[in-house]
C-alpha positions in Angstrom: 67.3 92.8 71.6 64.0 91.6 69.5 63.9 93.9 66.1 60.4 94.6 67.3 61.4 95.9 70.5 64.1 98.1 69.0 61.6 99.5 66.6 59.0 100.0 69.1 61.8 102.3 70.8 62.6 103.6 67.6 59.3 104.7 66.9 58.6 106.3 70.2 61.8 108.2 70.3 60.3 110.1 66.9 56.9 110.7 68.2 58.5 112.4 71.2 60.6 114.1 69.2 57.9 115.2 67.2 55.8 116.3 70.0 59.0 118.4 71.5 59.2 120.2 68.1 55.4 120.5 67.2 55.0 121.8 71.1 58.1 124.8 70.8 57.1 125.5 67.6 53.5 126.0 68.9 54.6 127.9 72.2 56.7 130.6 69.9 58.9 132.3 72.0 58.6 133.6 75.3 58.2 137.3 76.3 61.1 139.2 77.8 60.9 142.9 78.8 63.3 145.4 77.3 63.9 149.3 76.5 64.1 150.8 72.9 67.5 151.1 72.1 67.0 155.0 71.6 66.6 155.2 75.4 69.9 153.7 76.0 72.0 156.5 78.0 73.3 159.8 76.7 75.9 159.7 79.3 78.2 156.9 79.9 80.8 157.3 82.8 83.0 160.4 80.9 81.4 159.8 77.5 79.0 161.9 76.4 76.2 161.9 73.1 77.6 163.6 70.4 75.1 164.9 67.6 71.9 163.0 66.8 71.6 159.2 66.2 72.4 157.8 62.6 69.7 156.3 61.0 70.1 153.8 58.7 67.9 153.6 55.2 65.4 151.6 54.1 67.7 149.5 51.8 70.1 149.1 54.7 67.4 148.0 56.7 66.4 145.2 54.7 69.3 143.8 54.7 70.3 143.9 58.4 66.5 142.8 59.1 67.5 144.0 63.0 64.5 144.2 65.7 66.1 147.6 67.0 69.2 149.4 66.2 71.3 152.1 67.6 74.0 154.0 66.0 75.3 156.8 68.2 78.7 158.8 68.6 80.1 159.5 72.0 82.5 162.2 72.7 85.0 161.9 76.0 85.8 164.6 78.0 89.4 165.2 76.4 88.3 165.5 73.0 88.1 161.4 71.8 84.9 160.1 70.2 83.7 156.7 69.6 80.9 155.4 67.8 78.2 152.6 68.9 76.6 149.9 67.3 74.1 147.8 68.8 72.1 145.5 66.2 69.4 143.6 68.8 66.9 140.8 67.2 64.1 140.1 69.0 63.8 136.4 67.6 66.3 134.6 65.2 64.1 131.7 64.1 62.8 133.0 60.9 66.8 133.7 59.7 67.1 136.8 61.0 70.4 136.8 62.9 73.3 138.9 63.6 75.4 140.3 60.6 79.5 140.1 61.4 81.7 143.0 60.9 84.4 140.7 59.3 81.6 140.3 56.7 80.1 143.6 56.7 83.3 146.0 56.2 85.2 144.8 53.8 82.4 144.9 51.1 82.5 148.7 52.4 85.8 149.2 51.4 87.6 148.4 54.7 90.4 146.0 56.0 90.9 144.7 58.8 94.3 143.9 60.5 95.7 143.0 64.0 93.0 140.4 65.1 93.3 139.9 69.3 91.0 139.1 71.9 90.4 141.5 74.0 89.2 141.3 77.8 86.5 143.9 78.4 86.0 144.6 82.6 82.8 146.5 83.4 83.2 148.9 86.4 81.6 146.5 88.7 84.4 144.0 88.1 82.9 141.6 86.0 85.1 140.4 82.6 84.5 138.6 78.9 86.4 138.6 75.9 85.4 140.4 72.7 87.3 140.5 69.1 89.4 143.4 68.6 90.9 144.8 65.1 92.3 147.7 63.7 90.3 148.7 60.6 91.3 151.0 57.8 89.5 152.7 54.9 92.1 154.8 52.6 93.9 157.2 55.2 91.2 156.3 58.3 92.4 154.1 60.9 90.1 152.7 63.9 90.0 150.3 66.8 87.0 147.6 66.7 86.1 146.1 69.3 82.9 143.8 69.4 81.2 140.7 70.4 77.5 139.3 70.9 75.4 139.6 74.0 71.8 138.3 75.5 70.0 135.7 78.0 72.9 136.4 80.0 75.7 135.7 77.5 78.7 137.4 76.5 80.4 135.9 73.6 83.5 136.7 71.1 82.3 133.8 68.7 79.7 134.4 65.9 79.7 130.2 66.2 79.5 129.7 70.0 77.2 132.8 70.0 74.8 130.8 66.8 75.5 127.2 68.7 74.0 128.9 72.2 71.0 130.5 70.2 70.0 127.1 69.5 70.7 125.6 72.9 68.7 128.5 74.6 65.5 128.1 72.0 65.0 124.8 73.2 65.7 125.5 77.1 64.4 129.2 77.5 62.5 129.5 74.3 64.3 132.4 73.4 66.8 133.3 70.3 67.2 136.7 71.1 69.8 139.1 71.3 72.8 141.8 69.6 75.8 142.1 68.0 77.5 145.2 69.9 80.5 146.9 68.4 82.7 150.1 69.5 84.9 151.5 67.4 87.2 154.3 68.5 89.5 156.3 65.8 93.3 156.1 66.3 94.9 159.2 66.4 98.8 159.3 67.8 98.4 156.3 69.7 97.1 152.8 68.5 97.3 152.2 72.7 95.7 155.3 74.2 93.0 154.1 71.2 92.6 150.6 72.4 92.1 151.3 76.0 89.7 153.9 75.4 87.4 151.3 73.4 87.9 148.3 76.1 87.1 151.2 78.4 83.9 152.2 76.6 83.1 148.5 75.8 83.0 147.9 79.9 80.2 150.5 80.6 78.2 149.6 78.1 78.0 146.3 78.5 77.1 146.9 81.8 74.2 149.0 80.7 73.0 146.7 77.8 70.9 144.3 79.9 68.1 146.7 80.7 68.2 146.8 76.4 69.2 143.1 75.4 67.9 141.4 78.5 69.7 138.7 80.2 
């Protein structure tokens, strides 16, 4: 092949290129429909609200730079709480983006131990795999259980869940999502703990669409 006809392909490979990424950057992203996160349900299967949502300072907030947040405890029926994290950002293109527990915690004086996958079923059936750690801070001991959800995903990786962002800005036009995490304290039994969170984990995923659309 002629040098002039490679550059000639060369050069119109660039201005397309350049008209793809002038042309998303011009569209923005698109619109998707969602709740406020302080709507999400106050009764989940046998959970039930317990006290009045945390909210986080101003400081806190600057830092985590999320869309919309909750941070709400749920008490079961025989006694066993959990709390519930849900960090949702409506667009991750100006750096914005999900903050990992395995970064978060320790600098807040906890440990984590036990890493595991975990597979979360909803009650309608439908499975993914979240991470799943055992967290202490001085005598306190807790199951984690978390993973990132949106435009239909359900991912264990921070990497995957960054490499898909990408993917679906260029196809949908859309980087949004959360970072969901339950964390159940461990009492007697790190099992009865454990099951209790994947439990948990199920029906809210479930409801999470309606909050971090699919």
């Amino acid at each position: 092949m002629k040098s002039s006809v490679r550059f000639a392909i060369a050069f119109v490979a660039i201005v397309l290129g350049g008209l793809l990424i002038n042309s998303w950057a011009y569209l923005g992203e698109a619109h998707v429909d969602r709740k406020p996160l302080k709507g999400f349900p106050e009764q989940i299967g046998n959970w039930t609200r317990s006290g009045s949502d945390t909210q986080l300072d101003e400081p806190t907030m600057k830092v985590l730079r999320a869309s919309d947040y909750l941070l709400r405890d749920y008490r079961r029926n025989d006694g066993l709480f959990a709390n519930l994290y849900v960090g949702y950002y409506a667009s991750q293109r100006d750096g914005a983006t999900y903050h990992s527990p395995l970064n978060c915690l320790p600098g807040s004086g906890w440990t984590l131990t036990e890493p595991a996958k975990k597979t979360i079923t909803t009650p309608q059936g439908h499975s993914f795999v979240a991470n799943q750690y055992v967290i202490q801070n001085g005598g306190q001991r807790t199951v984690m259980i978390y993973w990132y959800q949106g435009r239909g995903r359900t991912v264990a990786s921070e990497y995957w869940g960054k490499i898909y962002t990408v993917i679906d800005s260029v196809r949908l036009r859309r980087s949004d999502g959360a970072m969901i995490r339950v964390t159940v304290p461990i009492g007697n039994s790190n099992a009865v703990s454990q099951d209790a969170a994947a439990e948990l984990a199920g029906k809210i995923a479930e409801q999470i669409p309606e909050f971090v659309p699919n």
